[in-house]
ChimeraX commands (.cxc) that place a marker at each C-alpha (Angstrom):
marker #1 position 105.92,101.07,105.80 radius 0.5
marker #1 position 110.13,100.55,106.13 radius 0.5
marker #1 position 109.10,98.47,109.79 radius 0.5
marker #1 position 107.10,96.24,107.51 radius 0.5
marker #1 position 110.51,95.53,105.52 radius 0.5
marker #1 position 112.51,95.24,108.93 radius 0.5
marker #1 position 110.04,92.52,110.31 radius 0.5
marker #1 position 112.14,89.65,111.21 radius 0.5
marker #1 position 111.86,86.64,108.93 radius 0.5
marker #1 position 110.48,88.93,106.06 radius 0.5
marker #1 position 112.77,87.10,103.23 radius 0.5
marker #1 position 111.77,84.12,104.44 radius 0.5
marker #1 position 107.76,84.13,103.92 radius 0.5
marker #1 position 107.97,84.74,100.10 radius 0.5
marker #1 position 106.27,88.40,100.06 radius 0.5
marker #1 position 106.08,90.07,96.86 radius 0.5
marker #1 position 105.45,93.62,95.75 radius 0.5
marker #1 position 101.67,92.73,94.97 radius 0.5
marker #1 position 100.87,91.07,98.22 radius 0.5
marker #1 position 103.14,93.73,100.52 radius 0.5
marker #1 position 100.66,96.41,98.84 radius 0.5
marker #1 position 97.71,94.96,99.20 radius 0.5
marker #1 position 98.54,94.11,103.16 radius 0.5
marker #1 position 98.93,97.77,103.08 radius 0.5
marker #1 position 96.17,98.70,101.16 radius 0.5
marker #1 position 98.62,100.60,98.98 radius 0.5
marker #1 position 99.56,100.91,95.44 radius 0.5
marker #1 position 102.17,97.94,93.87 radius 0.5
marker #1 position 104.46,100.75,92.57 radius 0.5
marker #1 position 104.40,102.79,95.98 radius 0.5
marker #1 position 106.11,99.29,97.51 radius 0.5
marker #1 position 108.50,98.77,94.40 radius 0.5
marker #1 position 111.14,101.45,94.78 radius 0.5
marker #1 position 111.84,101.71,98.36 radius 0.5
marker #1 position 111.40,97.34,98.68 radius 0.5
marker #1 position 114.29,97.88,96.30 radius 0.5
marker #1 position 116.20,99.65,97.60 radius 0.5
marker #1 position 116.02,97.80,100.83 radius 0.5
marker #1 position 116.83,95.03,99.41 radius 0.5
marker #1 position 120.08,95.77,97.88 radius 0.5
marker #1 position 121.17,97.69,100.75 radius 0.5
marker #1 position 121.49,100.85,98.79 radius 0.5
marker #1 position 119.45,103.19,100.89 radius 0.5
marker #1 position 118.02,103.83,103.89 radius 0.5
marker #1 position 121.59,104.65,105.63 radius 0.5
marker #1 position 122.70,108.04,107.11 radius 0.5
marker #1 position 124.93,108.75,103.76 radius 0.5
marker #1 position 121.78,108.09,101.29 radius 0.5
marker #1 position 119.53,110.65,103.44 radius 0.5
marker #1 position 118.97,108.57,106.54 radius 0.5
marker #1 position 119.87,109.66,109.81 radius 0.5
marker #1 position 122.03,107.66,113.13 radius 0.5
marker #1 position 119.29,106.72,115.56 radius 0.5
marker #1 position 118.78,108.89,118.47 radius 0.5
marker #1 position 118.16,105.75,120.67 radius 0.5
marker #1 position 119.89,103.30,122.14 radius 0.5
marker #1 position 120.38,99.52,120.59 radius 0.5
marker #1 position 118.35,98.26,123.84 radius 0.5
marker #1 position 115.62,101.60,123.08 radius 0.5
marker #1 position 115.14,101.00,119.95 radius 0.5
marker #1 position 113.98,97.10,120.71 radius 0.5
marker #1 position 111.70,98.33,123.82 radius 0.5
marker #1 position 110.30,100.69,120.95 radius 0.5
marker #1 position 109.89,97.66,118.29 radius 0.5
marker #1 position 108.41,95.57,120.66 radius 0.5
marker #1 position 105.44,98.47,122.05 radius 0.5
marker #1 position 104.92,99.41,118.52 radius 0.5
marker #1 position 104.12,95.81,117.48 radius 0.5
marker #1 position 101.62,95.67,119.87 radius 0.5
marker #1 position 99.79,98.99,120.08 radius 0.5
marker #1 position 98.27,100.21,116.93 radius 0.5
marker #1 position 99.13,104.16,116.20 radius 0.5
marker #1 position 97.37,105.90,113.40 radius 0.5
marker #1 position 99.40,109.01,114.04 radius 0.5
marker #1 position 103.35,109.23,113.86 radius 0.5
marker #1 position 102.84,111.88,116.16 radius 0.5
marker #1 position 101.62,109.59,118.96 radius 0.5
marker #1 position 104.13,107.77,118.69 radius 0.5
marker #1 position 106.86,111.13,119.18 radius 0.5
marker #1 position 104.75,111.53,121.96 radius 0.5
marker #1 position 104.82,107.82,123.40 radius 0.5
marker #1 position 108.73,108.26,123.48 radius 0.5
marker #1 position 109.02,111.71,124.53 radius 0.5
marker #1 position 107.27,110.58,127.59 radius 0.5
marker #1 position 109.35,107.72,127.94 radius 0.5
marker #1 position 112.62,109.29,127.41 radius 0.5
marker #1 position 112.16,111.26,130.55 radius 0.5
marker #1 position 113.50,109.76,133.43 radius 0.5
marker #1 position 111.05,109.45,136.53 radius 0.5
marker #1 position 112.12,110.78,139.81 radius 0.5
marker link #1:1,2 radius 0.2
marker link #1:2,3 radius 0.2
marker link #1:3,4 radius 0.2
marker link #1:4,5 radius 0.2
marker link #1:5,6 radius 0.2
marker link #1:6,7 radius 0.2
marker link #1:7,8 radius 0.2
marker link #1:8,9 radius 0.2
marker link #1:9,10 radius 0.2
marker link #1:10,11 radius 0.2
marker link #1:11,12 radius 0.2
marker link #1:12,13 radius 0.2
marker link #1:13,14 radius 0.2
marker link #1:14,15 radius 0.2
marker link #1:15,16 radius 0.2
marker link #1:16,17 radius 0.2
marker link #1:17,18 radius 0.2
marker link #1:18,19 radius 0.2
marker link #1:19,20 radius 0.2
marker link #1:20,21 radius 0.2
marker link #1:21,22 radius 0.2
marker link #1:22,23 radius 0.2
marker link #1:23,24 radius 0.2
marker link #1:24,25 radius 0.2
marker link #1:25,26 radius 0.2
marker link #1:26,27 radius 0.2
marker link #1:27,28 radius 0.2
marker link #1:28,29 radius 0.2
marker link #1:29,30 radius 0.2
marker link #1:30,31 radius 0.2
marker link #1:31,32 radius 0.2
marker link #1:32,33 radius 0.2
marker link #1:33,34 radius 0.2
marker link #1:34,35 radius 0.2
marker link #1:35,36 radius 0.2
marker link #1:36,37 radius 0.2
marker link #1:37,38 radius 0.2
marker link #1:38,39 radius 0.2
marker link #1:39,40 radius 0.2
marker link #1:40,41 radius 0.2
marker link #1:41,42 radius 0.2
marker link #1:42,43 radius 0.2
marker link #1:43,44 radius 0.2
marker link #1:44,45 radius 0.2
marker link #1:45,46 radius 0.2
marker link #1:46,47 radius 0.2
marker link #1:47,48 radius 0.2
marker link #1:48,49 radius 0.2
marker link #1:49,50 radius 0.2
marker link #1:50,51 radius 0.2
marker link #1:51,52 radius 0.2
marker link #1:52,53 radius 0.2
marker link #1:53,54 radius 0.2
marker link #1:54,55 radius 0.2
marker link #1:55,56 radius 0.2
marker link #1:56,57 radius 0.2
marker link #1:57,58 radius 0.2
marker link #1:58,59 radius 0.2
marker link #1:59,60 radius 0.2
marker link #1:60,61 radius 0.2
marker link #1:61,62 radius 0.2
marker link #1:62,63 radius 0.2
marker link #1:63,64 radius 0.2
marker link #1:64,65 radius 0.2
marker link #1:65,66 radius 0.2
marker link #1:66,67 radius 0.2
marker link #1:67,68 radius 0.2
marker link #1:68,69 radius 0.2
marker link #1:69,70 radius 0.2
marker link #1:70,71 radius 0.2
marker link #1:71,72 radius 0.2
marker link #1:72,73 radius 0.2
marker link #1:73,74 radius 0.2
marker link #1:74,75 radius 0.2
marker link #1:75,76 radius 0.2
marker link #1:76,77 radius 0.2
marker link #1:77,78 radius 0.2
marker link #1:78,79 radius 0.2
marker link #1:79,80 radius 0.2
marker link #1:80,81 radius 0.2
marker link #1:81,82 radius 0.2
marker link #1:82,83 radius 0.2
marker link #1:83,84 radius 0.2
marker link #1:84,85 radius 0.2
marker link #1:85,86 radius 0.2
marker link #1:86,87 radius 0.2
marker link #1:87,88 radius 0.2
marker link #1:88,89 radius 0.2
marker link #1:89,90 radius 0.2
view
């Protein structure tokens, strides 16, 4: 759900709790808090119970840009998809 919020050009297309949830098939008050919180800038950061990122700045966007077009049900698939990755071939 938080890669939803991160999608560039979010602010900009007028999404509100109701509409976020029901693109997610989710309830309105699941997408409340952490929307929220997002906004305002309060969470999601290593001090509030985040963590650093264990990939690189040019990783991370290789990782965006495969994950916005292959569809994963599983997080686990997608540990997988970059533990395979991170391994350098030989």
């Amino acid at each position: 759900m938080l890669h939803f919020f991160n999608h560039p050009g979010y602010e900009y297309e007028g999404w509100n709790n109701k509409a976020i949830a029901q693109a997610l098939r989710i309830h309105e008050k699941t997408v409340r808090q952490p929307v929220t919180d997002w906004l305002s800038d309060e969470k999601l950061k290593p001090k509030n119970g985040g963590s650093y990122s264990k990939l690189s700045v040019d990783n991370s966007s290789l990782l965006e840009k495969h994950i916005e077009s292959t569809t994963y049900t599983c997080v686990m698939d997608i540990c997988a998809y970059v533990d395979i990755d991170a391994v350098p071939s030989s």
